[in-house]
Structures are given as C-alpha cells and as structure tokens.
C-alpha positions in Angstrom: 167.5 49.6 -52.5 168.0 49.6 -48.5 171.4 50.6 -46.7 174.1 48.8 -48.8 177.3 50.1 -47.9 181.5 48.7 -48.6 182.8 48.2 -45.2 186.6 46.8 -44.4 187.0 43.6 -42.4 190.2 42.8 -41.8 190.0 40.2 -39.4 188.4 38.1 -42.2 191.1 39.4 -45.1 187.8 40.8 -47.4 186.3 44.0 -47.9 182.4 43.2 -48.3 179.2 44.7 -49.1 176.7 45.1 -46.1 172.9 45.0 -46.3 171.6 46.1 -43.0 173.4 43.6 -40.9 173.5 40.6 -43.9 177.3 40.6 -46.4 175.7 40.3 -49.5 179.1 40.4 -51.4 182.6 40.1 -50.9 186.3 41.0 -52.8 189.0 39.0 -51.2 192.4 39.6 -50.7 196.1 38.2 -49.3 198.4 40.3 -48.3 202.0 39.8 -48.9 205.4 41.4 -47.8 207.0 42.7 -50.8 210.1 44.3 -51.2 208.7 47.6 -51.2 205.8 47.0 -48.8 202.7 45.3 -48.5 201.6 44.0 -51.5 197.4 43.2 -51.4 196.4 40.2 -54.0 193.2 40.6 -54.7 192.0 37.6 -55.7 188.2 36.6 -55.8 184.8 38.9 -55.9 181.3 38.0 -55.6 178.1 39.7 -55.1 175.2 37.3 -54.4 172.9 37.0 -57.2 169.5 38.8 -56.2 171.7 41.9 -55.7 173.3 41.7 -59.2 173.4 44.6 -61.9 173.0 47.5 -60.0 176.5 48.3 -59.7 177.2 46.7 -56.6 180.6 45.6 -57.1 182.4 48.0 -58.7 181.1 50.5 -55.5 183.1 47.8 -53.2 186.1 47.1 -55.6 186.4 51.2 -55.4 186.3 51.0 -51.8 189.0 48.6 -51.3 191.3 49.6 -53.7 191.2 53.1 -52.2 191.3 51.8 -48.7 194.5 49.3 -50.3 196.3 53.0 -51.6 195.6 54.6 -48.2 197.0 51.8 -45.9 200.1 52.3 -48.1 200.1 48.7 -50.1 199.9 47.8 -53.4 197.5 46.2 -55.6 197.7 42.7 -56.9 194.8 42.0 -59.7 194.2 38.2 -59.6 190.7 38.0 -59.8 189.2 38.7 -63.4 186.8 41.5 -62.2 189.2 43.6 -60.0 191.6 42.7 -63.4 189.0 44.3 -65.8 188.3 47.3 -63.0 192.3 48.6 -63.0 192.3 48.3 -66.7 189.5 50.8 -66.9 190.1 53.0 -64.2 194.1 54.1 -65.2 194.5 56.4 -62.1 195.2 53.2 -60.2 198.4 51.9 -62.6 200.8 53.4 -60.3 200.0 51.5 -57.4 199.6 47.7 -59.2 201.8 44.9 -59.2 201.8 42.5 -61.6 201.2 39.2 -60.4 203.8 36.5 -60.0 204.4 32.8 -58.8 204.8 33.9 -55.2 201.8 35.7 -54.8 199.7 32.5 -56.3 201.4 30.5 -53.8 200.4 32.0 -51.2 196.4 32.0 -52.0 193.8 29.5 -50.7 193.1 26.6 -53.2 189.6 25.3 -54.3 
C-alpha cells in the first residue's frame, strides 16, 4: 500500500483520503449553526473502488469525527456508513445529534 493518509479540507467541506497527491476517497459534511454550536452533518462517504476493503474508510471516518470533536461541533450521521461507524464505536454518543428536517434542508440534492 503507498502513503495513504486522512487529511482535512475545509475549503472543499470534506475530509478525504490522499494517495500521494491523488483523493482516492472522500466523507462529506455541512456544517450548521445549532443552538449549542456547530453542528457537522455528515452526509456522504466514498472510497474509490480499486482501494476498497482494506479499511480505508473507517481510518478517514475516525479522522474526521475526531477532528469534528476537537473543533468543538457536533456530529450529524446522515450518511449510512458514518451511521453504522457511531453505532459501533459508543465513545462518540455524547457528541451526536440526531438528524432533523433542518439539517436535510440544508444539504446538496442529487
């Protein structure tokens, strides 16, 4: 396997997985002002094909959701596979939100 590594990219709203220069995956994410602070909606992940079942993922999903808790926002599971990682992983209940209409609204559609 060569250098793959999470790395944080704001500017584009997604954390992403980095293979010597070339994203090879991706976990997107909104955020949104809640009443208590920032509230990050995770809401779509993807790793591209050829780099499937070695884990991949769930090394950036950990990434992000610990970068999410140090920023000081919450998490927002929308997408299924960020879903299915908070439901395994219990140290990260305290910090989720449960999504709700206003946190749909504000995602990008198709």
């Amino acid at each position: 396997m060569s250098d793959i590594k999470p790395v944080f990219l704001p500017e584009r709203q997604r954390f992403a997985l980095d293979d010597d220069g070339k994203i090879i995956g991706a976990a997107h994410y909104r955020d949104f002002d809640g009443s208590e602070g920032v509230e990050r909606i995770f809401f779509h992940t993807t790793v591209d094909e050829e780099y499937g079942g070695q884990g991949l993922a769930s090394i950036m999903v950990k990434f992000a959701l610990e970068n999410t808790i140090a920023s000081g926002a919450r998490i927002v599971p929308v997408c299924p596979y960020v879903k299915a990682y908070v439901a395994k992983h219990t140290e990260y209940a305290e910090h989720l939100v449960e999504p709700e209409k206003h946190h749909l609204d504000i995602l990008p559609r198709g």
